[in-house]
C-alpha positions as CSV (number, residue, x, y, z in Angstrom):
1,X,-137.3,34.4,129.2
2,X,-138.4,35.9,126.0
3,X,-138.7,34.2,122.5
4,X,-136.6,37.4,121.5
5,X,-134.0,37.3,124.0
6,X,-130.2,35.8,123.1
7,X,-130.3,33.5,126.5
8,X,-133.3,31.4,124.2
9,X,-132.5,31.7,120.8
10,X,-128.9,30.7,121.7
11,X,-129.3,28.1,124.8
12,X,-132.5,27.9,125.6
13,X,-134.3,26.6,122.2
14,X,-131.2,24.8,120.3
15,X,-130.7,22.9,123.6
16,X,-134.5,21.7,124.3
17,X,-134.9,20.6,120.0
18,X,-131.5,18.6,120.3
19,X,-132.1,16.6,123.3
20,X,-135.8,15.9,122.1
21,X,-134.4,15.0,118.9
22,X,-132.7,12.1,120.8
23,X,-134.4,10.7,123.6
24,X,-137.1,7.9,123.0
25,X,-140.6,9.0,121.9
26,X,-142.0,8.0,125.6
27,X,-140.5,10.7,127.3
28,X,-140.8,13.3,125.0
29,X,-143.6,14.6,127.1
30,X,-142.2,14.4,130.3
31,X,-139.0,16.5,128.8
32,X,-141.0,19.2,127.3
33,X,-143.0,19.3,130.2
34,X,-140.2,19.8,132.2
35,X,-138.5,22.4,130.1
36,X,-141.9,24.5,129.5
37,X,-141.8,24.8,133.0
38,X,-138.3,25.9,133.8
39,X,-139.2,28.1,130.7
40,X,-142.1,29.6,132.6
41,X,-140.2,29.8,136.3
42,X,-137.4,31.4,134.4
43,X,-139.4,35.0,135.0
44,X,-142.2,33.5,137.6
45,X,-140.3,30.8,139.8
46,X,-143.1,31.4,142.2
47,X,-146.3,31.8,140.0
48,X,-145.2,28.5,138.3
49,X,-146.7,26.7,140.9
50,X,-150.1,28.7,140.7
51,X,-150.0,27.3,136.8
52,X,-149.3,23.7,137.9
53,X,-152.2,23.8,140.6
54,X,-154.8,25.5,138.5
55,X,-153.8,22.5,135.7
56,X,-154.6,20.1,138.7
57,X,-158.1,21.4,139.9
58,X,-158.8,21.6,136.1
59,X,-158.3,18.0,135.9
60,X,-160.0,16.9,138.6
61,X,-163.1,18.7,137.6
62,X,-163.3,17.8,133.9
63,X,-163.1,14.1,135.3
64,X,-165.7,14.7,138.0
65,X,-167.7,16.0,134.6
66,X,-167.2,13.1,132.7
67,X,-168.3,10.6,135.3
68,X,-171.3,12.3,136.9
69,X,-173.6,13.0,134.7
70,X,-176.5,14.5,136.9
71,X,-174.2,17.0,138.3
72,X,-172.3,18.5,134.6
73,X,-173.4,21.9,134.9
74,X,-172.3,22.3,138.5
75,X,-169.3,21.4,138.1
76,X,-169.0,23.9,135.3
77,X,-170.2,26.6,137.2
78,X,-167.5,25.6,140.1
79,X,-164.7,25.1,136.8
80,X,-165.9,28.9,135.0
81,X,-165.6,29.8,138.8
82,X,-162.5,29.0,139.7
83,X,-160.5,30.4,136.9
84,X,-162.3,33.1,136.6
85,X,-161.4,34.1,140.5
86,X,-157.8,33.4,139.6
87,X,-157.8,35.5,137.1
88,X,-160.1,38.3,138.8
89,X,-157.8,38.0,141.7
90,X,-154.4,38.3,139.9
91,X,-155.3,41.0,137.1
92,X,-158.4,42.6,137.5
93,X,-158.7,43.1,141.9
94,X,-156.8,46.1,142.0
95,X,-158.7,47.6,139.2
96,X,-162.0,47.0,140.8
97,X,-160.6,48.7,144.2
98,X,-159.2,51.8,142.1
99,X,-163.0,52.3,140.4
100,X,-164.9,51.5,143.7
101,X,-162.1,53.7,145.4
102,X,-163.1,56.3,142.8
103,X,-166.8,56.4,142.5
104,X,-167.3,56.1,146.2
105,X,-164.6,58.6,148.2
106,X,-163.3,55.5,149.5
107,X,-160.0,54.4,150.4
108,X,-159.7,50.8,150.2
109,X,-156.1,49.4,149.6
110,X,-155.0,48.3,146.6
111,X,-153.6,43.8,147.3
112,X,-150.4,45.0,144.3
113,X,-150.1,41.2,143.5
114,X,-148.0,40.9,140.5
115,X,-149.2,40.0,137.2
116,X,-148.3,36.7,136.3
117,X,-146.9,36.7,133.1
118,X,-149.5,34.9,130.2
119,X,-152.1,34.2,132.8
120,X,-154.9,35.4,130.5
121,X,-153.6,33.0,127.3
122,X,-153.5,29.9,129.8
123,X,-156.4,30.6,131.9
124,X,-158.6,30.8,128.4
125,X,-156.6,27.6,127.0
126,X,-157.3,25.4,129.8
127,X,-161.2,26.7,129.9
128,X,-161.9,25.8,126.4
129,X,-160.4,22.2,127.5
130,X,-163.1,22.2,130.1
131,X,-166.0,23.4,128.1
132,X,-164.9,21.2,125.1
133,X,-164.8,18.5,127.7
134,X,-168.2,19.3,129.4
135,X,-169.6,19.4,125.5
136,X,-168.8,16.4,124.6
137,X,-166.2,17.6,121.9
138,X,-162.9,15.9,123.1
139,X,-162.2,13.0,125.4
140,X,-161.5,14.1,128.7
141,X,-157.5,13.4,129.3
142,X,-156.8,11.0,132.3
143,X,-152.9,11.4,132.2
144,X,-152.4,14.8,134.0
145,X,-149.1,15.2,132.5
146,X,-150.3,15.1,129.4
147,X,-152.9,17.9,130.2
148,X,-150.3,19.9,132.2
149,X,-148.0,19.6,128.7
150,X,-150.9,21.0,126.6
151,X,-151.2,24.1,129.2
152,X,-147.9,25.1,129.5
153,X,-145.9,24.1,126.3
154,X,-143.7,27.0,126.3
155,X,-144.2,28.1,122.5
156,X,-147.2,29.8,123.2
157,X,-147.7,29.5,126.5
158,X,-147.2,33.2,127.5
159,X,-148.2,34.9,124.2
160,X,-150.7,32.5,122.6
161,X,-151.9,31.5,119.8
162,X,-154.9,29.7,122.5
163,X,-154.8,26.2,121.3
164,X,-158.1,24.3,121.7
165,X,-156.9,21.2,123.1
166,X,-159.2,18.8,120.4
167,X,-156.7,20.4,117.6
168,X,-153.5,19.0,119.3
169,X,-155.4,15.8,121.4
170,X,-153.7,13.0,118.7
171,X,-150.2,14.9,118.8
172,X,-150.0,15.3,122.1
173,X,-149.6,11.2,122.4
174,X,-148.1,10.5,118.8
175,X,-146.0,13.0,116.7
176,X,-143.4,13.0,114.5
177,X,-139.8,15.5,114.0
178,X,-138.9,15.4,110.4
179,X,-136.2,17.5,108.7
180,X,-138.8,18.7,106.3
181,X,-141.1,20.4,109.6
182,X,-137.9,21.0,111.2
183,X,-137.0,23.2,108.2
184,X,-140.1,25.1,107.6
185,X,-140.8,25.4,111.5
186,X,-137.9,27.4,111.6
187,X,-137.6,29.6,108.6
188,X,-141.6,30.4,109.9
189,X,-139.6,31.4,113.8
190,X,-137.2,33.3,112.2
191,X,-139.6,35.3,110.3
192,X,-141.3,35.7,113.6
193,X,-138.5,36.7,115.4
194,X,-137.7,39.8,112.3
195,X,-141.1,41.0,112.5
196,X,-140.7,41.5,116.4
197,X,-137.1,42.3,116.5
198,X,-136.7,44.6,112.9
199,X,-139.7,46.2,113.2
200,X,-142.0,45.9,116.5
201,X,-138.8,46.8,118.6
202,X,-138.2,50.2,116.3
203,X,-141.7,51.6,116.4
204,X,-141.4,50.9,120.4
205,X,-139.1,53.1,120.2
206,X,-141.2,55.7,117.9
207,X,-144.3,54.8,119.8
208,X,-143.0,55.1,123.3
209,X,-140.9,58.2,123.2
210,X,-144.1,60.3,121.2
211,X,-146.8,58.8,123.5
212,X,-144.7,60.1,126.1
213,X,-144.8,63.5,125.3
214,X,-146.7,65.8,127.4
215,X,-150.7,66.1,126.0
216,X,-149.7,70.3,125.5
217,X,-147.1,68.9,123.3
218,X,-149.0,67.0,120.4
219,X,-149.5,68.1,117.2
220,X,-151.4,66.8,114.0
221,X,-148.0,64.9,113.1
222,X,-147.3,63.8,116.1
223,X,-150.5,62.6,116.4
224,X,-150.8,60.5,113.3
225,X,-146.9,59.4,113.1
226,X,-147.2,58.1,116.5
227,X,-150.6,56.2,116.1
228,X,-149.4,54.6,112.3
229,X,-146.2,53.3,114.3
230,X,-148.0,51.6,117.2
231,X,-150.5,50.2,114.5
232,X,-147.1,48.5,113.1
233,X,-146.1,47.6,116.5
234,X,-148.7,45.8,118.1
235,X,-149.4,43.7,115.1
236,X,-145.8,43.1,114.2
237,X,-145.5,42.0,117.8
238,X,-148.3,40.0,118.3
239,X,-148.4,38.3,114.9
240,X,-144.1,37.7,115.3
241,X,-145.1,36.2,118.5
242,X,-147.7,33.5,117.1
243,X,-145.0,33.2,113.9
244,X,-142.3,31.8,116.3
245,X,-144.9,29.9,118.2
246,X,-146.4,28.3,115.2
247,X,-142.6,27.9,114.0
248,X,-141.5,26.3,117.2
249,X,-144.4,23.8,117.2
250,X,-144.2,22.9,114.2
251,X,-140.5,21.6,115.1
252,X,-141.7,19.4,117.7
253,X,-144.0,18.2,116.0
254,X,-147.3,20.0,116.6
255,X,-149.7,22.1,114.1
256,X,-151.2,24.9,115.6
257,X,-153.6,27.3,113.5
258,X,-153.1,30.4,112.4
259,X,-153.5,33.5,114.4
260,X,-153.3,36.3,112.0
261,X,-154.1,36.8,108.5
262,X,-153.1,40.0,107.3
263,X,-155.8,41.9,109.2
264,X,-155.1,45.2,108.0
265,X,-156.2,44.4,104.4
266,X,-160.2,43.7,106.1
267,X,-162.8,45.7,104.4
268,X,-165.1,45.8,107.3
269,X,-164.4,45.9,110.8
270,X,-166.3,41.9,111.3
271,X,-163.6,40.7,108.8
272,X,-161.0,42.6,110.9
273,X,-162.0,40.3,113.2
274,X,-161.9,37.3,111.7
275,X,-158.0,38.0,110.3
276,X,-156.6,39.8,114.3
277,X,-155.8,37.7,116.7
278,X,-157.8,34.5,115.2
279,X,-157.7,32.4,118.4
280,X,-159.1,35.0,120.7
281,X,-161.6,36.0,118.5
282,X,-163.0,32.2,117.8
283,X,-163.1,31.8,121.6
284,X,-165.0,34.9,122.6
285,X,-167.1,33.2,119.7
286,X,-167.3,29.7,120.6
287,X,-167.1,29.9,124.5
288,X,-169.6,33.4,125.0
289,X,-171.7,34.7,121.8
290,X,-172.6,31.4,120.8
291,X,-174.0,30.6,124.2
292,X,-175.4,33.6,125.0
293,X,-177.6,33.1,122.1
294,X,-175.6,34.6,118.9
295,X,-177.5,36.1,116.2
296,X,-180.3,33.6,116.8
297,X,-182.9,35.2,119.7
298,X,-183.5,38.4,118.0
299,X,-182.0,42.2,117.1
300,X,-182.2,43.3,120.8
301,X,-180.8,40.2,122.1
302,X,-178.2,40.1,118.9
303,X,-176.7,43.5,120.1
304,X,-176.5,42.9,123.8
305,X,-174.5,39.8,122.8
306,X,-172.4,41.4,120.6
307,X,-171.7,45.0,123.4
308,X,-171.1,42.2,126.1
309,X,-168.4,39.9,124.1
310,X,-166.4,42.9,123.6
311,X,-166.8,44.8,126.3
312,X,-165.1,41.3,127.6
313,X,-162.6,41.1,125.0
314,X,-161.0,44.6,126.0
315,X,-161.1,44.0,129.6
316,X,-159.4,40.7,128.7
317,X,-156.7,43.0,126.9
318,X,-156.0,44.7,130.4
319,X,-156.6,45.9,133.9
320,X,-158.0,49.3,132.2
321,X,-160.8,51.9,131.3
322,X,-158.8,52.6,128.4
323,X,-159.1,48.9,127.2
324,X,-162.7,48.2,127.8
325,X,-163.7,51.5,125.5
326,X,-161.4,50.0,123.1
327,X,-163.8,46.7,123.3
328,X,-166.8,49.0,123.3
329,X,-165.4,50.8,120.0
330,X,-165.1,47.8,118.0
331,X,-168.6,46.5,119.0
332,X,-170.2,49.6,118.2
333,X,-168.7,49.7,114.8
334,X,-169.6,46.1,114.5
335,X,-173.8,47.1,115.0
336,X,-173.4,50.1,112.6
337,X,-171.9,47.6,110.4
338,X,-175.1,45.5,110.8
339,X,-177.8,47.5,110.8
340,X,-176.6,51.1,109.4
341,X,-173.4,51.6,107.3
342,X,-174.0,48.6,104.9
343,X,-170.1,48.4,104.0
344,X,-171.1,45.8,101.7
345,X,-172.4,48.1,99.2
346,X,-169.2,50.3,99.2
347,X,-166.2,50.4,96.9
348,X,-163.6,47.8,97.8
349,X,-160.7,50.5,98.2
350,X,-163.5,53.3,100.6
351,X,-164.3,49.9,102.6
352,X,-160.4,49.2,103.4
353,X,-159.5,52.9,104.0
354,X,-162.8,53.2,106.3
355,X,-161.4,49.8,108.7
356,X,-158.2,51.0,108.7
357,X,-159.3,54.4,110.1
358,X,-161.4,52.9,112.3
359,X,-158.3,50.0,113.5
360,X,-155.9,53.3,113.9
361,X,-158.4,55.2,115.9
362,X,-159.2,51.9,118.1
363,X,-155.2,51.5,118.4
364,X,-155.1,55.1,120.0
365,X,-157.3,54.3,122.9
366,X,-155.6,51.1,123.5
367,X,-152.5,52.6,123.5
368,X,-152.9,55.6,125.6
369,X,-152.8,55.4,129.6
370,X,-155.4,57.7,130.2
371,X,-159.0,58.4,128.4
372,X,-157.9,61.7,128.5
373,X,-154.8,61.3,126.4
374,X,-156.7,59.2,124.0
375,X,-158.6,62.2,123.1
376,X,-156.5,64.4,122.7
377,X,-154.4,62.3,120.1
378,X,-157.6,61.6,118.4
379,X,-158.8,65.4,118.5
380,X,-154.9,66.9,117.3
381,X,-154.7,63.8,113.9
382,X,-158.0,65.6,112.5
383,X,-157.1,69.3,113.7
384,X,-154.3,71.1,112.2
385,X,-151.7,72.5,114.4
386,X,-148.2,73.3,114.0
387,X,-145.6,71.1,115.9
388,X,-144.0,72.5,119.0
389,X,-140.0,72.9,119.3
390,X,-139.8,70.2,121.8
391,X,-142.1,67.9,119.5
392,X,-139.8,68.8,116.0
393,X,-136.9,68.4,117.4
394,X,-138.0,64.8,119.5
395,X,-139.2,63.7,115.5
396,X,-136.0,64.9,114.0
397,X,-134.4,62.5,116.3
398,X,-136.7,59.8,115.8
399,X,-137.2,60.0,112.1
400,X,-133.7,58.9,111.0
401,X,-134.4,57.8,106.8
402,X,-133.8,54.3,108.3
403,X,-136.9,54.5,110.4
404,X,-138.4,55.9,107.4
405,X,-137.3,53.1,105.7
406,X,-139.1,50.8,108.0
407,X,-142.2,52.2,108.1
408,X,-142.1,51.4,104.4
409,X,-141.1,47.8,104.9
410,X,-143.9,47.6,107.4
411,X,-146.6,48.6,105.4
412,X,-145.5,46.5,102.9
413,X,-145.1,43.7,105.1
414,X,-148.3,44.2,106.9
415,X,-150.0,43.7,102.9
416,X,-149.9,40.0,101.2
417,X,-148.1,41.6,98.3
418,X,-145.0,39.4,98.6
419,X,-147.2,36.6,99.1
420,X,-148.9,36.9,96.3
421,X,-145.3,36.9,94.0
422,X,-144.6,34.1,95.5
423,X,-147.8,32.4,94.2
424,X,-147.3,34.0,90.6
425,X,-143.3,33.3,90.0
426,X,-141.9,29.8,89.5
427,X,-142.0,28.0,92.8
428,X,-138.2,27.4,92.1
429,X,-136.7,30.2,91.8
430,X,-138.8,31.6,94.7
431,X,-137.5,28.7,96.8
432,X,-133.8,29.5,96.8
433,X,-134.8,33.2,97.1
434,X,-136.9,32.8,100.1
435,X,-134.4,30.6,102.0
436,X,-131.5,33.1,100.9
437,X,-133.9,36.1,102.4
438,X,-134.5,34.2,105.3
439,X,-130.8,33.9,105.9
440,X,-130.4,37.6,105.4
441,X,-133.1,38.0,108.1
442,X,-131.7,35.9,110.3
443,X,-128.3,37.8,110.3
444,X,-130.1,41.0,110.7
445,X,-131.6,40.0,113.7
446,X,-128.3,38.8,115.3
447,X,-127.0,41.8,114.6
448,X,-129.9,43.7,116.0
449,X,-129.8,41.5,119.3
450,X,-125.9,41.8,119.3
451,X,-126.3,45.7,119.5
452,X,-128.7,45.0,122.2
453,X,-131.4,47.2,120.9
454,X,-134.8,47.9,122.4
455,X,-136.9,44.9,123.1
456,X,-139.7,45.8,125.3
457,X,-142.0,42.7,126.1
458,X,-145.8,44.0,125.4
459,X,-147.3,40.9,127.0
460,X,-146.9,42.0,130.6
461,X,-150.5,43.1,130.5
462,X,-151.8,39.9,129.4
């Protein structure tokens, strides 16, 4: 079950905020336990279980923690451990057979355990319980329920944002539903749910059908229309995700942090990072560069940090060479950054123009199944070629003017320009028109979901 699909906008999430809205307080977290679960089982009825006894072990542990205090960085160790195997074993063992397979001229077979769906989000969520825990920065959580809740609370348990369980610790046991959060929490899904439905589902469709092409086939347009389109995609779809997540929290009374802040307005590739997927980015930070040392044991040491956290972070992404050069790209641009380029010192509009080359370029890799086709996209956006007959007539079918349209809207919306009228116009009149706009959206995406459009669900790989 997807955020984006009619079985939970229609059933699913009216049902679960009703019945919450009128049971007593004290089983609140039992219910939305409960439901977070079916939520999860829905797609994984088996994997479900795996959740629930990785949640269990994880309690245990952080307990053993708390009480022996000669033995806290064992028990670590065994915690970083054990997740770490369940996630090596689900999403990254048949990798590691494919490149030992490969480099050796062996054939060992490949286990083809199925990816359970949001492993990576939860896995990280409960570690930073465990580290916060073993840290002394939140009060380890005797009620296991309670724990199990924070784990699997279904608005972002498959697609994020990663909640540090210190940030939700008080609302977890005391919270309040108001009309007013009720309100805003849902105007804040339903602008979620437009940015995934309106305009991540149609550059899918742009993105998938171009990407597809064969590598003989693509041209300089080609080339750069399809890379612009999956640069709307993924962050329309990620950020629409965390919108609806932050949205649905915020109607059961929880405040989660942002997750993106228009990252495609950075002027350097290290405030990229800072605005793209906020929550990933702070625990890499927190959990990994601040432990290995940072910034703080010298330039050799500094860059080796900082090659290591992403070569992480884009293995993190996926089971994939493709994904860990990605990883590798941004961390190389973020030591030229540091110690060459100097983007500081540049104009304001050659420092945006330089990240958002660099973002698209990144994008391409990530994108493309093979290193291969990577480079070949990369080499035909800066090498002028003429399109094929099978490439024009695949774009004159794709580029209808209402997917020009949306490309418009996109990079429009992907800028705080409306933001920023908001901020400048009398907050009156900008509050009817934003709750008459969010109507109009709404309706739109009924009508999108009625038509039963493309919807492809990116986080598979995560």
């Amino acid at each position: 079950m997807v955020f984006s699909s009619p079985v939970f906008i229609f059933l699913f999430l009216p049902m679960v905020y009703l019945i919450n809205l009128v049971i007593p307080k004290r089983y609140s977290n039992i219910f939305l336990l409960l439901f977070s679960l079916i939520f999860y089982a829905w797609g994984e009825p088996l994997y479900v279980f795996l959740m629930v006894f990785s949640a269990l072990i994880n309690y245990y542990l952080t307990i053993w923690i708390d009480k022996d205090s000669n033995s806290r960085k064992i028990i670590l160790i065994i915690a970083i451990i054990f997740n770490i195997g369940i996630l090596g074993l689900f999403k990254y063992a048949d990798f590691v057979i494919l490149t030992i397979n490969g480099l050796l001229n062996t054939s060992f077979p490949m286990l083809n355990l199925p990816l359970p769906i949001g492993i990576s989000f939860y896995t990280f969520q409960t570690m930073s319980y465990v580290f916060d825990v073993y840290n002394n920065e939140t009060a380890v959580q005797r009620n296991y329920f309670s724990l199990l809740l924070y784990i699997t609370f279904f608005p972002q348990l498959i697609a994020g944002p990663i909640v540090q369980y210190h940030d939700i610790a008080k609302q977890i046991e005391s919270r309040f539903v108001t009309l007013d959060k009720t309100v805003h929490g849902l105007r804040r899904f339903i602008v979620g749910l437009s940015k995934k439905v309106l305009l991540a589902n149609a550059m899918a469709i742009v993105v998938d059908r171009l990407f597809a092409l064969p590598n003989s086939e693509i041209s300089m347009s080609i080339a750069w229309i399809a890379s612009i389109a999956y640069l709307f995609q993924i962050y329309f779809d990620f950020s629409g995700y965390s919108d609806m997540a932050i949205g649905m929290g915020e109607m059961f009374g929880f405040h989660f942090k942002e997750n993106f802040n228009y990252p495609y307005i950075a002027m350097s590739m290290q405030d990229f990072w800072r605005r793209w997927h906020i929550s990933l980015s702070s625990w890499f930070r927190l959990y990994l560069y601040i432990p290995l040392g940072g910034n703080r044991k010298g330039k050799s040491r500094t860059m080796f940090n900082r090659i290591f956290v992403f070569f992480l972070t884009g293995l993190w992404h996926g089971a994939s060479w493709t994904f860990v050069l990605w990883g590798l790209y941004h961390g190389l641009f973020l030591l030229l950054e540091q110690t060459i380029l100097k983007v500081e010192r540049w104009p304001n509009i050659i420092r945006r123009i330089y990240t958002l080359m660099v973002v698209l370029i990144g994008f391409v890799i990530f994108r493309s199944e093979t290193f291969t086709q990577s480079m070949i996209f990369i080499q035909s956006m800066f090498t002028f070629t003429y399109a094929s007959a099978l490439a024009t007539k695949e774009l004159m079918i794709l580029m209808t003017p209402l997917t020009i349209m949306l490309f418009i809207i996109s990079a429009i919306a992907s800028t705080p320009i409306l933001k920023m009228i908001q901020f400048e116009k009398k907050q009156v009149y900008i509050s009817y028109l934003s709750y008459g706009f969010t109507i109009v959206l709404w309706i739109a995406c009924l009508l999108s979901l009625a038509a039963n459009t493309y919807n492809p669900f990116i986080y598979f790989r995560f």
